[in-house]
N, C-alpha and C positions, 0 to 999 in steps of 0.2 A: 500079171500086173493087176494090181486091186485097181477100180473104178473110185474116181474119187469124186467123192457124195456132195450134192449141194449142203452147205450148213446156213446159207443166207436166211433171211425170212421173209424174202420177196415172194415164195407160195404161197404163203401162210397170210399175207400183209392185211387181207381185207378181214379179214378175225381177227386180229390185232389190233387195227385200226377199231374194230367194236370193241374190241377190250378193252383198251384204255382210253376211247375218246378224246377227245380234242386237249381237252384238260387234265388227261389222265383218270386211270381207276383210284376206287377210294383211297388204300395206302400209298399213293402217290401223293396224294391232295393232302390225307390227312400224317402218315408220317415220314415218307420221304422227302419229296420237294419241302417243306422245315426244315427239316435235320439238313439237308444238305446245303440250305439259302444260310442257315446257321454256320456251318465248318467251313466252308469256304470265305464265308466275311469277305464279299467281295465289297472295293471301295470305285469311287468313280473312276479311277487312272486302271482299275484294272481291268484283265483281259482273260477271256476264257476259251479253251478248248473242249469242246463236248464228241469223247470219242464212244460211237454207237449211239447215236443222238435220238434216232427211229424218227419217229416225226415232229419232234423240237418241243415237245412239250418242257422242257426246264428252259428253253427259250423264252417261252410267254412269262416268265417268271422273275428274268434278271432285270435291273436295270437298262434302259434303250441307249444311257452314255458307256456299254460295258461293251467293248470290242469280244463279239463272240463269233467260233468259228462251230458249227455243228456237221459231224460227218459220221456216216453210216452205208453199209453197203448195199442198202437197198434201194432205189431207185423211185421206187412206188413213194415209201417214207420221205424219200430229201424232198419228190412231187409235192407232197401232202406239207412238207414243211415249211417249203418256200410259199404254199398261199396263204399262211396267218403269219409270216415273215411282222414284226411289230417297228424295226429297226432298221436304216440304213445302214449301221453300225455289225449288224446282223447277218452273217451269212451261212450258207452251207455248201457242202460237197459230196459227192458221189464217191466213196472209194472202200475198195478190200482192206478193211485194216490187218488183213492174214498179210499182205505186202507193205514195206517199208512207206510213211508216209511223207511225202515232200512237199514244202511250203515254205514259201519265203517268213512269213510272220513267227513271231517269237511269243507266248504269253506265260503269264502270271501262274494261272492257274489252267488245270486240266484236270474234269473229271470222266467219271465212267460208270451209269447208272443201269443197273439191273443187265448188263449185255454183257461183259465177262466173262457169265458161265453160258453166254453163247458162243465163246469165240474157242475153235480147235487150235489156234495159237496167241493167245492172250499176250504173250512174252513178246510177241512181233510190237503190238499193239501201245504195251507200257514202254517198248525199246523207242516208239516213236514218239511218246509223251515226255521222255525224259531229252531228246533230242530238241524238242521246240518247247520244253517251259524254262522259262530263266533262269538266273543262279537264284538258289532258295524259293523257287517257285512249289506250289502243292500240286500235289494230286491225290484225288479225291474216290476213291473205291465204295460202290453200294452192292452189296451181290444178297441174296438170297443167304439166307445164313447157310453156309459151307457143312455145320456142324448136325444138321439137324431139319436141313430139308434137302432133299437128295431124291430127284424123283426116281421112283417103283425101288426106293431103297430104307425109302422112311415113312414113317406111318404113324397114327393115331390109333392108341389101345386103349384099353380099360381094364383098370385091375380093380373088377368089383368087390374083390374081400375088404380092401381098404379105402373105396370108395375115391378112386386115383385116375387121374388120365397120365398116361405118359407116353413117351416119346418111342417110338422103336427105332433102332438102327442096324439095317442089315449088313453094311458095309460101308467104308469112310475112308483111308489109307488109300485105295487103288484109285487112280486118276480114271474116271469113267465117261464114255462115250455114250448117251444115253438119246434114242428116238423118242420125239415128242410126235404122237400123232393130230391132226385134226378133228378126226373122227374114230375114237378109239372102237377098236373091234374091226376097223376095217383099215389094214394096214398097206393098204396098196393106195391110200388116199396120201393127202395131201400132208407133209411131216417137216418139220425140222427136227432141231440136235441141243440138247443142253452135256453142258462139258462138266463132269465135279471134278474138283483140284479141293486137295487135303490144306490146312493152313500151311503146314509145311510147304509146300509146293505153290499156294500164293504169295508166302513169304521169301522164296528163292526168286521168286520174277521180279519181284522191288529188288531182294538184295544184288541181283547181277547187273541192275544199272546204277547201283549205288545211292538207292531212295531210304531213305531216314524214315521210320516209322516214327509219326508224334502224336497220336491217337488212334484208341481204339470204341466204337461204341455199339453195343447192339439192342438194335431197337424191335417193341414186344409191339404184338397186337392193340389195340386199345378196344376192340369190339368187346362186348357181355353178351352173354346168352343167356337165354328165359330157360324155364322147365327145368326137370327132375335133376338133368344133370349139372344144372347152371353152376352151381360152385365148383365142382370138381373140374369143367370146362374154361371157368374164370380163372381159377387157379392154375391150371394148366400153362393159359395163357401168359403170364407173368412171369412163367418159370422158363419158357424157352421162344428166345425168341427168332421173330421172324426175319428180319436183316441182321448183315454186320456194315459197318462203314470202317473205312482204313482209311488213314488221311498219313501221308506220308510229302518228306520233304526233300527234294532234288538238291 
């Protein structure tokens, strides 16, 4: 019998928690949390579900008349979330979204920011978002672009006859299981799990609960870099980018 692996990231929490601080890391601030206060267009009646919330950061961020519910399966994170709680309207939950999730409340909208290619059963997770969002409600996809960042799979090269940075890709197609460590070089240290799923295979987990795809957007870098290589770096930048967002409709 195989040992089945924590995938949470309740070891990991307190590096995390310096990672993205209170307000989130830069591409959080500067193009994530936009892009998604943008596609979601939420209005004051409506209502949102944040699945893999971590510690509420797109919380600080919605309207306080916006019935939000935030859930993740870390324990440390929902701690960390309920004490800059902004809303009485505002709450959060404790739970494995690898297990069916149960709640009386129905809402509008549901998203799912950067934690999908955390999750070893993402399909449990969207099975539960299509359960509790209303008829014609959204749901809201930000991952890590699928195509092109894929860790110890993908890379920065240089093709200096042409004066080029491009993208390497070792493998893309096979659903992967990948260790993220703490402390790289010391593998018996503290690790989670990123999951790659091919678009094919994100696009089967919408279509088995009958979710409508009505946008696709991927959003680049905005940083510039100085020195020798700056254009070929800049360039780089614009040509592949860092997220995808899927906004699809129940």
């Amino acid at each position: 019998m195989h040992k089945k692996e924590n995938t949470s990231w309740e070891g990991v929490n307190q590096w995390y928690d310096r990672l993205v601080g209170e307000q989130g890391h830069y591409f959080h601030q500067k193009i994530i949390l936009p892009g998604v206060i943008r596609l979601l267009d939420l209005k004051p009646n409506s209502s949102l579900l944040d699945l893999g919330c971590g510690q509420g950061i797109l919380e600080k961020h919605i309207p306080k008349d916006v019935r939000y519910l935030g859930v993740d399966i870390s324990s440390s994170f929902i701690k960390e979330a309920k004490r800059h709680v902004k809303s009485p309207k505002h709450t959060f939950l404790c739970h494995d979204l690898s297990k069916p999730l149960e709640v009386k409340e129905t809402f509008s909208h549901a998203v799912m920011i950067l934690c999908l290619q955390n999750m070893e059963f993402p399909e449990v997770a969207i099975k539960s978002a299509k359960k509790l969002l209303e008829k014609n409600g959204k749901l809201l996809l930000i991952l890590n672009h699928p195509c092109y960042r894929i860790p110890r799979q993908s890379s920065w090269e240089e093709d200096e006859q042409n004066k080029m940075m491009y993208r390497r890709i070792n493998r893309y197609m096979t659903t992967m299981k990948i260790p993220i460590y703490l402390n790289p070089g010391k593998e018996d240290g503290a690790k989670t799990f990123s999951f790659h799923y091919s678009l094919t295979t994100l696009f089967s987990f919408l279509t088995q609960e009958q979710f409508a795809v009505t946008k696709l957007e991927e959003w680049c870098s905005d940083k510039e870099s100085t020195g020798k290589r700056a254009k070929a770096e800049n360039l780089a930048r614009k040509e592949f980018p860092l997220f995808l967002a899927i906004l699809a409709t129940s």
